[in-house]
C-alpha positions in Angstrom: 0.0 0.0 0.0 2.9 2.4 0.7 5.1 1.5 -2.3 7.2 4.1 -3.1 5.7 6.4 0.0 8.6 7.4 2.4 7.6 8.8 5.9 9.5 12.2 5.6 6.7 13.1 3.5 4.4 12.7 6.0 6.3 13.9 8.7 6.9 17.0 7.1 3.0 18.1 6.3 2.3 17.4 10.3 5.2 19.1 11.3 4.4 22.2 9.6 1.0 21.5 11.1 1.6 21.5 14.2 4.2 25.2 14.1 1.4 26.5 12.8 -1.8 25.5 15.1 1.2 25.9 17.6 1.3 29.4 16.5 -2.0 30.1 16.2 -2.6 28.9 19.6 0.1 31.5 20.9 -1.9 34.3 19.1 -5.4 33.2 21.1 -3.2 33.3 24.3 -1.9 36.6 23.9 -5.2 38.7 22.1 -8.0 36.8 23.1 -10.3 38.6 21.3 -9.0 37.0 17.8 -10.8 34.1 18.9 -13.6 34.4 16.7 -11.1 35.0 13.9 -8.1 32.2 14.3 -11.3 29.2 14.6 -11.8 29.1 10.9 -7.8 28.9 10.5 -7.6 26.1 12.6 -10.0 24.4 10.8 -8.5 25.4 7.8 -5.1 23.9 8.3 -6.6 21.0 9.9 -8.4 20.6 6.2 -5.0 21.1 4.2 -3.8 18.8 6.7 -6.1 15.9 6.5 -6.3 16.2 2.5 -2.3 15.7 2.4 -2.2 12.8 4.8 -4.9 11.0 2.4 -3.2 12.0 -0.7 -0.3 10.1 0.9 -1.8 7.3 2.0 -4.2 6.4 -1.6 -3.6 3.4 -2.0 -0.9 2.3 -4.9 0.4 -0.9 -6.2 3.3 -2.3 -8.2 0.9 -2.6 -11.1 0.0 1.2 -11.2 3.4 2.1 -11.5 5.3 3.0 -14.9 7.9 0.1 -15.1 10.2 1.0 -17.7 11.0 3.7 -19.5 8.4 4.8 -21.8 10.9 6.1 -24.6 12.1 2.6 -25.3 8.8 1.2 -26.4 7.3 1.5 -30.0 5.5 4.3 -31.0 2.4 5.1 -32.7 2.5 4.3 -35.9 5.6 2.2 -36.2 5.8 -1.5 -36.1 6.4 -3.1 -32.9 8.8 -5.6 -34.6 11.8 -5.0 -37.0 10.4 -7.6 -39.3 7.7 -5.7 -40.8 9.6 -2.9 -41.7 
């Protein structure tokens, strides 16, 4: 399910997360009457947040993946063999 998925990735989208409800917290603390304004930011980030995290985790298999490299196969309109040329 994680093929080709490495954790840094992920780690890096809650990391910046957290800073940032972190610092949004801090605001609250210190002018409390922002309240009203930093609760749709919160929910905000915890939206960009969640949308990442599932955008990592969609599921992917060997399958789905390009094997080889496309510019060595035929092309449109030419003959897959050498013989029929």
């Amino acid at each position: 399910m994680f093929y080709g998925r490495r954790l840094r990735q992920l780690f890096v989208v809650w990391g910046v997360s957290l800073l940032l409800l972190l610092g949004l917290y801090r605001i609250e603390v210190i002018i409390p009457a922002l309240h009203d304004m930093v609760v749709p930011l919160y929910w905000i980030v915890f939206g960009i947040t969640a949308f990442m995290t599932l955008r990592w985790l969609r599921a992917r298999s060997v399958a789905d993946r390009r094997g080889g490299d496309r510019r060595k196969g035929p092309r449109r309109g030419e003959p897959s063999t050498s013989e029929e040329k």
